[in-house]
C-alpha positions in Angstrom: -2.1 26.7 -13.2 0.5 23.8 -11.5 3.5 24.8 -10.3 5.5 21.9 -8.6 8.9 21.8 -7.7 11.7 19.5 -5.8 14.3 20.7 -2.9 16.9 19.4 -1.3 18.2 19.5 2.1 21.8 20.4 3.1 24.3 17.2 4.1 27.4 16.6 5.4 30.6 17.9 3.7 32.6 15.8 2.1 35.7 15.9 0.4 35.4 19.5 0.2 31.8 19.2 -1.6 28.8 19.8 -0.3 26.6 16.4 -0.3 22.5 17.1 -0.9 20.2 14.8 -0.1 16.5 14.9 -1.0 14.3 15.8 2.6 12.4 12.8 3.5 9.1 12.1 5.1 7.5 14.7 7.8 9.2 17.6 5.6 9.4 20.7 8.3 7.5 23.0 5.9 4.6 20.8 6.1 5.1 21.0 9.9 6.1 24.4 10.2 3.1 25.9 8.1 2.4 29.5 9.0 4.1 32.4 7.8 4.6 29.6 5.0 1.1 28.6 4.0 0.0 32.6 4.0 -0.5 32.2 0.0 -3.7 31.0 1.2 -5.6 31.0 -2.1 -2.9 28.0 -3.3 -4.0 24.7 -3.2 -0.9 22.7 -2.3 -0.4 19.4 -2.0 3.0 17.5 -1.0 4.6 14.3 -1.6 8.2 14.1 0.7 10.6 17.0 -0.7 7.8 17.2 -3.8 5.2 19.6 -3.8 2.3 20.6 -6.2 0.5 23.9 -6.1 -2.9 25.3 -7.9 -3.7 28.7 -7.8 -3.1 32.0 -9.8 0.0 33.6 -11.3 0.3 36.0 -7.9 -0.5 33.6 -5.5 2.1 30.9 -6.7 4.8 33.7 -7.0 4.1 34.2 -3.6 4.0 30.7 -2.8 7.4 30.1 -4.3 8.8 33.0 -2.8 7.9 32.0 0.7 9.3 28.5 0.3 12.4 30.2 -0.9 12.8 32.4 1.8 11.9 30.3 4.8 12.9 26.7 3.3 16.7 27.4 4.1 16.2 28.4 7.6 14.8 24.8 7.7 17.2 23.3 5.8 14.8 23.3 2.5 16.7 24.6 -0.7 14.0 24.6 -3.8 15.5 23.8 -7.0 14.2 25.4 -10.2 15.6 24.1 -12.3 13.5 21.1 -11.6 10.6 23.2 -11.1 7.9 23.7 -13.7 4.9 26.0 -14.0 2.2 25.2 -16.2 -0.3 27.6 -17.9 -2.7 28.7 -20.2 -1.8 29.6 -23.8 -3.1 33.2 -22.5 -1.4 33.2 -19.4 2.2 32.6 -20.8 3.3 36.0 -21.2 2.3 37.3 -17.9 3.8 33.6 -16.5 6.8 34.8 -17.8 7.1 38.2 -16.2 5.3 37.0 -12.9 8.0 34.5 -12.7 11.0 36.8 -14.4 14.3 36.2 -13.1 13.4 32.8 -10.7 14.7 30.3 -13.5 11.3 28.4 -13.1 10.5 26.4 -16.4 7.4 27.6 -17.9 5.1 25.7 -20.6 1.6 25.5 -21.8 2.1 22.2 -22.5 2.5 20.3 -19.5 4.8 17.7 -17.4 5.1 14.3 -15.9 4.5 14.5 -12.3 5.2 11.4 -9.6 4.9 9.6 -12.9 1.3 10.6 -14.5 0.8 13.8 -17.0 0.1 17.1 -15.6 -0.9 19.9 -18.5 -3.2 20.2 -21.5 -5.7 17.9 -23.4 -2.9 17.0 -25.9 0.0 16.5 -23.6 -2.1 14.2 -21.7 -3.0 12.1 -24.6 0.5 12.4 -26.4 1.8 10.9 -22.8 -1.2 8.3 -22.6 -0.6 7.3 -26.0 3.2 6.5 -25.8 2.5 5.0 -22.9 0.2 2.3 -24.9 2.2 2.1 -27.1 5.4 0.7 -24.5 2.4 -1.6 -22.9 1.4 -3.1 -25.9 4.6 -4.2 -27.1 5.1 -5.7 -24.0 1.8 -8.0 -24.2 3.1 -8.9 -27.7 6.2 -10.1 -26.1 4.4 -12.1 -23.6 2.4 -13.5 -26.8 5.5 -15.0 -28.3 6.7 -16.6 -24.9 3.2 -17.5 -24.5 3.7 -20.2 -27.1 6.0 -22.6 -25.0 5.4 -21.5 -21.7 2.2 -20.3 -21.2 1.8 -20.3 -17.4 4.7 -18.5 -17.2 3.8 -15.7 -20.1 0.1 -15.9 -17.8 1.9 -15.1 -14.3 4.4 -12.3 -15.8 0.8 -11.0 -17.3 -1.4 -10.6 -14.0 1.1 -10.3 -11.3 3.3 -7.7 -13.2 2.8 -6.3 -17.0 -1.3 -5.5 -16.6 -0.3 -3.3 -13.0 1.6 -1.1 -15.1 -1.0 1.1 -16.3 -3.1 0.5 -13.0 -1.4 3.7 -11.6 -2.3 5.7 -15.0 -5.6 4.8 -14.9 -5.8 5.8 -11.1 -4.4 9.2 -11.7 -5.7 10.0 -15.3 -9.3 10.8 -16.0 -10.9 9.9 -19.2 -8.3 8.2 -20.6 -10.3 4.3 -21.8 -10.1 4.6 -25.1 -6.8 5.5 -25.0 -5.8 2.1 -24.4 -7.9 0.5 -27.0 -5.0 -0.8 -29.1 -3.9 -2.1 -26.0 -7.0 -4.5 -25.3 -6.5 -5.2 -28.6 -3.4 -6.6 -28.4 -4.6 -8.6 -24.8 -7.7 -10.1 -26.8 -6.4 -11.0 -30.2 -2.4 -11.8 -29.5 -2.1 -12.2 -25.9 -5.0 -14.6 -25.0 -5.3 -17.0 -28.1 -1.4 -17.8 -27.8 -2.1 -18.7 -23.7 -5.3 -20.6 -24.9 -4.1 -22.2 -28.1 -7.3 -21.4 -29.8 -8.1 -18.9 -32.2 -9.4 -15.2 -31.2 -12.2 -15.6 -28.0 -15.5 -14.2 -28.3 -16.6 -10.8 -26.3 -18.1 -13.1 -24.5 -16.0 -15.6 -23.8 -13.8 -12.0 -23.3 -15.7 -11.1 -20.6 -15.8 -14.3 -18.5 -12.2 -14.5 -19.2 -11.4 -10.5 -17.8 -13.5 -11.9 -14.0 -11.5 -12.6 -11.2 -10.3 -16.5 -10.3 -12.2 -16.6 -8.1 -15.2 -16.0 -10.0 -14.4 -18.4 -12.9 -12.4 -15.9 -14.3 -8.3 -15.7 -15.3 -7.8 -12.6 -13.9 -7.2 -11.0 -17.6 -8.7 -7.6 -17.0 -9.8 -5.5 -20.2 -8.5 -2.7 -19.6 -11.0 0.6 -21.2 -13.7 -1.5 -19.2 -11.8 -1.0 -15.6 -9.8 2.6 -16.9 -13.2 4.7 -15.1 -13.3 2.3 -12.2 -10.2 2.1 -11.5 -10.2 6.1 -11.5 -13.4 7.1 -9.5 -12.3 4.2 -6.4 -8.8 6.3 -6.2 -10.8 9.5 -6.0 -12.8 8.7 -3.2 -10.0 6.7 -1.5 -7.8 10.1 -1.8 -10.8 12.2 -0.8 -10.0 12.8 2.9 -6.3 13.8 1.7 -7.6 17.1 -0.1 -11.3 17.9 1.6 
């Protein structure tokens, strides 16, 4: 189970209202851990006022209600209604009692978090998918520019459009052929319009997806990198959450 949530810190007053502003960098709670980090069967991790926990039903409750109790005194205020707890089809019921009365959202399905899907099988690939889809139409676009002003169409490609899905493909395992249609799109749109020749061969695909400097144009295939991409963030983050 994932329960994350954002908080807010309190601010100056200002024209009779309250001003909140999001806690930054070196959040006190992180600093401050015991009595807060009793829920010691939670596996939390935290990103500036955003945090993500694993655990079960009892020991996130307890999680939450620590933060909610001791995150004022710091200046901390969790929101819920920004917070969501995800479960297990057969864990829903008992989510919902567990969690009765704290205005937490609760789904099996799941949730975008710091930008990459959080949640079941489905959700994951609904998310991946639409994702694709977005991506794909941009290469398309850079297919029609392409055809007067290739370099250009070639520079928006590697320096800006093909990092877009870097950071899914970093945080989201399994997810290569997902993006099929969109290596389709690279190899049969994208590159014949920046070559002016008809559709490249695999090979001729490959040597293409190298580096410059390797002979290469830097046009990554992207279900060939997806796994790489995803095991060198995993041992990068490794020392974070060992």
């Amino acid at each position: 189970m994932f329960l994350w949530f954002a908080g807010w810190r309190g601010g100056s007053v200002k024209g009779g209202k309250h001003s909140r502003r999001s806690i930054g960098h070196g959040d006190v709670l992180v600093v401050y851990g015991p009595p807060y980090n009793k829920a010691e069967a939670t596996f939390q991790v935290w990103f500036a006022d955003d945090a993500t926990g694993v655990g079960t039903l009892v020991n996130l409750k307890q999680w939450w209600s620590s933060i909610s109790t001791i995150g004022p005194l710091f200046g901390y205020h969790p929101n819920a209604a920004k917070t969501c707890l995800v479960v297990r089809n057969e864990q829903e019921e008992a989510a919902k009692e567990i969690f009765d009365g704290t205005g937490i959202n609760i789904t099996t399905e799941g949730k975008k978090h710091l930008g990459a899907p959080l949640g079941s099988p489905s959700f994951v690939e609904d998310f991946v998918t639409c994702k694709v889809k977005e991506w794909t139409e941009e290469v398309e676009k850079l297919a029609a520019v392409a055809g007067s002003q290739p370099q250009a169409a070639y520079a928006a490609f590697v320096h800006g459009t093909k990092t877009k899905w870097n950071y899914i493909c970093r945080t989201t395992p399994n997810c290569s052929h997902l993006l099929q249609p969109l290596e389709d799109s690279i190899h049969q749109k994208l590159i014949p319009a920046l070559s002016g020749r008809p559709s490249c061969s695999n090979i001729e695909r490959d040597l293409l997806a190298l580096p410059t400097k390797l002979g290469g144009m830097s046009l990554s295939n992207p279900t060939v990198t997806a796994e790489s991409e995803f095991d060198a963030s995993k041992e990068v983050t490794a020392p974070l959450v060992e």
